[in-house]
N, C-alpha and C positions, 0 to 999 in steps of 0.2 A: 504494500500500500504506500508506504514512504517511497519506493521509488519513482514511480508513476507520479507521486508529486513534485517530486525533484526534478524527473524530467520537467515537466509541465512549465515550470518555472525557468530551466535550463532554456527550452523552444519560447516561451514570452521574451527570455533577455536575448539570446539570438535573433528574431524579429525586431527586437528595439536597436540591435546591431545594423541590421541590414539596412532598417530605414535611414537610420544615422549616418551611412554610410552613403546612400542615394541622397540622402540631402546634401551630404557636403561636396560629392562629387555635381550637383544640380547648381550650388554656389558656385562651382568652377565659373559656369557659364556669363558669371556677371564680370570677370576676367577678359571678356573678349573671345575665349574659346567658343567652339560650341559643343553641348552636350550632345552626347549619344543616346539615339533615343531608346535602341534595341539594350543598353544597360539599365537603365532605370524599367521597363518592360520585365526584364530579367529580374532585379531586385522586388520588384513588385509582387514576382510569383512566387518567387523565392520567402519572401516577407508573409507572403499569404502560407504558403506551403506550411511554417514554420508554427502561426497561428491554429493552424485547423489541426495541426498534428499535437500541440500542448492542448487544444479543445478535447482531443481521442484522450490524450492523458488522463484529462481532468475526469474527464466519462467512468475510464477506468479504476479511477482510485476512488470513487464515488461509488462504482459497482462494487466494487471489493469491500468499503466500510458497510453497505449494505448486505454483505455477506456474512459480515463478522456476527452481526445482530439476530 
């Protein structure tokens, strides 16, 4: 059961990575660069991916204290 929350948690701060990471790479673009749009596309799903997978977590560790009872 602990584990399943750990991850949960682990996939939330991963996501908070990823966006952080499309954001700063988004500020590039006020640089004069231009951003790319197929990476931020990429982080996006990646960011989502990350979400719905600490969602499964959460489910899991929720099934399981309901097992316990």
């Amino acid at each position: 059961m602990m584990k399943n929350k750990i991850s949960c948690y682990v996939c939330l701060f991963a996501s908070f990575v990823v966006t952080s990471i499309s954001i700063q790479t988004a500020m590039d673009g006020m640089n004069g660069e231009s951003p790319s749009a197929w990476i931020h596309i990429f982080e996006f799903f990646v960011a989502i991916f990350f979400v719905v997978l600490a969602l499964y977590f959460k489910y899991r560790s929720l099934r399981d204290k309901d097992k316990q009872l």
